[in-house]
C-alpha positions as CSV (number, residue, x, y, z in Angstrom):
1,X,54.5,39.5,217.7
2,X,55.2,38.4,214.3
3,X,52.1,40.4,212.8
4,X,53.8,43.2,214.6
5,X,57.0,42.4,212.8
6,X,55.9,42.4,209.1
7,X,54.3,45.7,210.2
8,X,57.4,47.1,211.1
9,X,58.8,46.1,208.4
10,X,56.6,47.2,205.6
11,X,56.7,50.2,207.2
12,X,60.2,51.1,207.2
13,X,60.5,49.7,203.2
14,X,57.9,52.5,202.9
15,X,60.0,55.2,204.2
16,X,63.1,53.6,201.8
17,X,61.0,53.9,199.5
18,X,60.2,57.3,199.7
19,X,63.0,58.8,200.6
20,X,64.8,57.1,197.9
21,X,62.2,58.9,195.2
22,X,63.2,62.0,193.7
23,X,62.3,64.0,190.4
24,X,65.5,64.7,189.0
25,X,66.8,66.9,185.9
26,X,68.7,65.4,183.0
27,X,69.6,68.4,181.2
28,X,72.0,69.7,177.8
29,X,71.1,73.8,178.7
30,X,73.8,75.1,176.1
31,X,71.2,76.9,173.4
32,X,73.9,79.4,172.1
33,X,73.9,77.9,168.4
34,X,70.7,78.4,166.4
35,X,70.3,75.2,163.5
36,X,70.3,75.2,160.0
37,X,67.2,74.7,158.5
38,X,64.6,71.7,159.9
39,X,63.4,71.3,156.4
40,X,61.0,68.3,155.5
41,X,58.7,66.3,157.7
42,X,61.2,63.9,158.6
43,X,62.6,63.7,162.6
44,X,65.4,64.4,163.3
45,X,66.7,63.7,166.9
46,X,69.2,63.9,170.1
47,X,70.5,60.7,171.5
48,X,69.9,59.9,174.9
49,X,71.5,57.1,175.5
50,X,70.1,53.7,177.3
51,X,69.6,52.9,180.9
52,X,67.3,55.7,181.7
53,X,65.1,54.9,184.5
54,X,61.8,56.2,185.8
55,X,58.9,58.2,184.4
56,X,59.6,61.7,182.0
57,X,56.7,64.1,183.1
58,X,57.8,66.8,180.9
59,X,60.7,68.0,178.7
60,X,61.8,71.5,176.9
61,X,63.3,72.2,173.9
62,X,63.6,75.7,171.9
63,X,62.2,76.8,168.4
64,X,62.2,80.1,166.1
65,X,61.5,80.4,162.8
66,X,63.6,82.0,160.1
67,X,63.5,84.5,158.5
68,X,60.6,87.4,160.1
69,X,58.0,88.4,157.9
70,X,56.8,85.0,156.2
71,X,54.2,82.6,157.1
72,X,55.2,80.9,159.8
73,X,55.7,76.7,160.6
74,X,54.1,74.2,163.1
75,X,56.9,72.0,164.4
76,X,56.8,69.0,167.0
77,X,58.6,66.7,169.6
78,X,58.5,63.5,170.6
79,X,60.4,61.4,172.8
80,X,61.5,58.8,170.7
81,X,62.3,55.0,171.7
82,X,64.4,52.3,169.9
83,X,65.7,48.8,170.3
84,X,69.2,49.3,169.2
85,X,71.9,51.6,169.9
86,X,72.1,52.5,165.8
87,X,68.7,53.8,166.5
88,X,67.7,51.9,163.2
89,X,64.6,50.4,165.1
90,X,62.3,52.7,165.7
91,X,59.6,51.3,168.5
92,X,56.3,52.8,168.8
93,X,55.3,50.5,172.2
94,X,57.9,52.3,173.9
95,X,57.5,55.9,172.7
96,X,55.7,58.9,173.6
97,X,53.0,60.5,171.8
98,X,54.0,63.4,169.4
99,X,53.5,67.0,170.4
100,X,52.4,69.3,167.9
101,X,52.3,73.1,168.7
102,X,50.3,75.7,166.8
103,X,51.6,78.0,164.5
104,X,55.0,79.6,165.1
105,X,55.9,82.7,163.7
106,X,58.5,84.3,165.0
107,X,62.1,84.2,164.5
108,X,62.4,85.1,168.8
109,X,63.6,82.1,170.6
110,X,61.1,80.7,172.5
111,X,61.1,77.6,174.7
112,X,58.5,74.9,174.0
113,X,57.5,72.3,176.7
114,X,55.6,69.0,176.4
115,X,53.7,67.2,178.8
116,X,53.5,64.1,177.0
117,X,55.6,62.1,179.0
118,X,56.8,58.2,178.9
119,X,58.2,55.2,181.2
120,X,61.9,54.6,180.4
121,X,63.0,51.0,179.9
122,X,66.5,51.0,181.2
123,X,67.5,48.0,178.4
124,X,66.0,50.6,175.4
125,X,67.5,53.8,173.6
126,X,65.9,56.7,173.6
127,X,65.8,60.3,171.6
128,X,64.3,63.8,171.8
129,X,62.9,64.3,168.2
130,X,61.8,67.3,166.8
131,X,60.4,67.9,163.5
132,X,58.1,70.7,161.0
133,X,54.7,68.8,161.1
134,X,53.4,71.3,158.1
135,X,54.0,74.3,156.4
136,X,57.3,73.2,156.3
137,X,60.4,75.2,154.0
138,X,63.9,74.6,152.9
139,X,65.9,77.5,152.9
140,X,66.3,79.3,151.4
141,X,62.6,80.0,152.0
142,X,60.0,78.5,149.4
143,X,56.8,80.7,149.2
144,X,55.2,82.0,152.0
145,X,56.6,79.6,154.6
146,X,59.3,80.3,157.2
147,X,62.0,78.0,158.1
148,X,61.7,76.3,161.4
149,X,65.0,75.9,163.5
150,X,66.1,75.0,166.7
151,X,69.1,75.4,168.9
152,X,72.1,73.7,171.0
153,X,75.5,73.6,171.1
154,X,78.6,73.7,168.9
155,X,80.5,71.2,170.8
156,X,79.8,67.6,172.4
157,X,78.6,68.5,175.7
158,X,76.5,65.5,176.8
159,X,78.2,62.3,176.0
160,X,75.0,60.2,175.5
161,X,74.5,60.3,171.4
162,X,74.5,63.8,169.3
163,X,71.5,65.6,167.4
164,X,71.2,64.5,163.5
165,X,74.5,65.6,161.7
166,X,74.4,68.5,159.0
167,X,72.0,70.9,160.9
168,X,75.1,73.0,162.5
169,X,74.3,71.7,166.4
170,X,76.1,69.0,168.1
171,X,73.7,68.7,170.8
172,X,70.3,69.9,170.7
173,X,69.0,72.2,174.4
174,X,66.7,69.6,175.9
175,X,65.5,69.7,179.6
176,X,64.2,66.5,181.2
177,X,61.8,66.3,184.2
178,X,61.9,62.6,185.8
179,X,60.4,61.4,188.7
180,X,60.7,57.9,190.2
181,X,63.9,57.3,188.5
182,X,66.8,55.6,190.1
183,X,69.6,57.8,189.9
184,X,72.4,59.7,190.2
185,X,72.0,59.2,186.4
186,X,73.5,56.0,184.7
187,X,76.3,55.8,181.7
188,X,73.5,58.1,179.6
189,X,74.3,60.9,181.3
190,X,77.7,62.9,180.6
191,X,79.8,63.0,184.2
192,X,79.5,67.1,183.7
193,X,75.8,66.7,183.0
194,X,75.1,64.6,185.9
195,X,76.6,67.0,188.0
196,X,74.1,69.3,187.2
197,X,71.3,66.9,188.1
198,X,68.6,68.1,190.2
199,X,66.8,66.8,193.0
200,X,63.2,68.6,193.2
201,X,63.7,72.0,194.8
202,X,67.2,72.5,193.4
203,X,68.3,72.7,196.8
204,X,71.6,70.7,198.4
205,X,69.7,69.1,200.3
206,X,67.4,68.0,197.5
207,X,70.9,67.3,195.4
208,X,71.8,65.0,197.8
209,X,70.9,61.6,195.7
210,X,72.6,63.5,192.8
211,X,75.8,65.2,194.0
212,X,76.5,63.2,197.0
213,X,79.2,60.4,197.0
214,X,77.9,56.7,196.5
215,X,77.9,55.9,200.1
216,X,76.1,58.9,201.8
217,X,72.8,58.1,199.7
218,X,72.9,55.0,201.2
219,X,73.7,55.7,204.7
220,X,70.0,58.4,204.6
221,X,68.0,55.4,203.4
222,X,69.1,53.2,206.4
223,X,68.4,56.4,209.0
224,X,64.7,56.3,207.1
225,X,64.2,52.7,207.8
226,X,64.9,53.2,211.4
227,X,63.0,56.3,211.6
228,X,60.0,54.2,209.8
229,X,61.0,51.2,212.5
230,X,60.8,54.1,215.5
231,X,57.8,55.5,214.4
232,X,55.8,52.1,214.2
233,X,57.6,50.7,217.3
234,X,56.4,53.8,219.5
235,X,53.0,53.1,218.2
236,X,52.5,49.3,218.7
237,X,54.2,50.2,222.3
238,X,51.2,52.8,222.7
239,X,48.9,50.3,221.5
240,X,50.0,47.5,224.3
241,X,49.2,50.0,227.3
């Protein structure tokens, strides 16, 4: 009887368990300002914000180059960890690896995704970086190179941190794909953002961990347990005949 308990039991923290995981979207989608110039080699990023939680499997951001006709850039992304909320400590252990894309060259705005994911620690502060790798130019344009630029907002629309002043965006586009995460979103997350927070299959009934109040998320993990609890109780019962 007591084997049959634990078994029971494990069971139904399975079907918590899974019914509590989602992928979810943590998004800034407004891409109606094109930067200045992302002269130099240096990063230059957008603030996340701390208490991110689960496991990023891919995120978007947008590029062109500036102006048509000359050589074009190689820029690159990165998601970006550090241990203070100054982001003045920069810490590798934590961090994703770099992407760098091939040559771009093309002043058409054009959405670049990375796969190079990363593990939030919710104590750590995080940033989407992005950067010219090589054949980088100021503008106005020096040479045969293109200026690389990027694009975002003109006002504060995601209230975890801004992109790097003087570049003419306040925050940059950025599309995060998580999975595993415990969410809705945490204080990272502006209250309009995480309304817009997906649940895999963008449907309501995949929104429900996201735009649900507090309680009902925790009323469907109960109804799992006892459907996990059911389903093994029916088969231990079939077992005994």
């Amino acid at each position: 009887m007591k084997k049959t308990f634990f078994t029971i039991l494990f069971v139904s923290a399975t079907f918590l368990i899974t019914c509590k995981a989602q992928a979810v979207v943590i998004q800034q989608t407004d891409s109606s300002v094109m930067s200045g110039p992302i002269s130099g080699t240096s990063v230059k990023i957008q603030k996340l914000g701390s208490g991110l939680t689960g496991t990023l499997t891919s995120y978007s951001v947008y590029f062109a180059t500036s102006p048509t006709g000359l050589g074009g850039t190689r820029p690159a992304m990165q998601i970006r960890c550090y241990d203070d909320a100054a982001y003045a400590v920069y810490n590798s252990s934590c961090s994703g690896t770099e992407t760098q894309f091939g040559l771009v060259n093309s002043n058409v705005k054009t959405l670049y995704t990375s796969a190079n994911g990363v593990t939030f620690n919710p104590t750590k502060y995080y940033a989407v970086s992005v950067r010219c790798y090589t054949n980088c130019a100021s503008e106005p344009p020096v040479g045969s190179n293109a200026v690389l630029k990027t694009y975002g907002s003109s006002s504060d629309t995601y209230s975890g941190g801004n992109f790097s002043s003087g570049y003419g965006i306040t925050d940059l586009y950025f599309v995060l794909n998580i999975t595993g995460g415990n969410y809705p979103v945490p204080h990272a997350a502006d209250p309009a953002i995480a309304s817009t927070t997906q649940a895999a299959g963008q449907s309501a009934k995949d929104n429900l961990f996201s735009v649900m109040g507090n309680g009902l998320p925790y009323i469907i993990l109960i109804l799992c347990a006892f459907v996990g609890y059911g389903f093994v109780l029916k088969k231990v019962r079939g077992q005994g005949r």
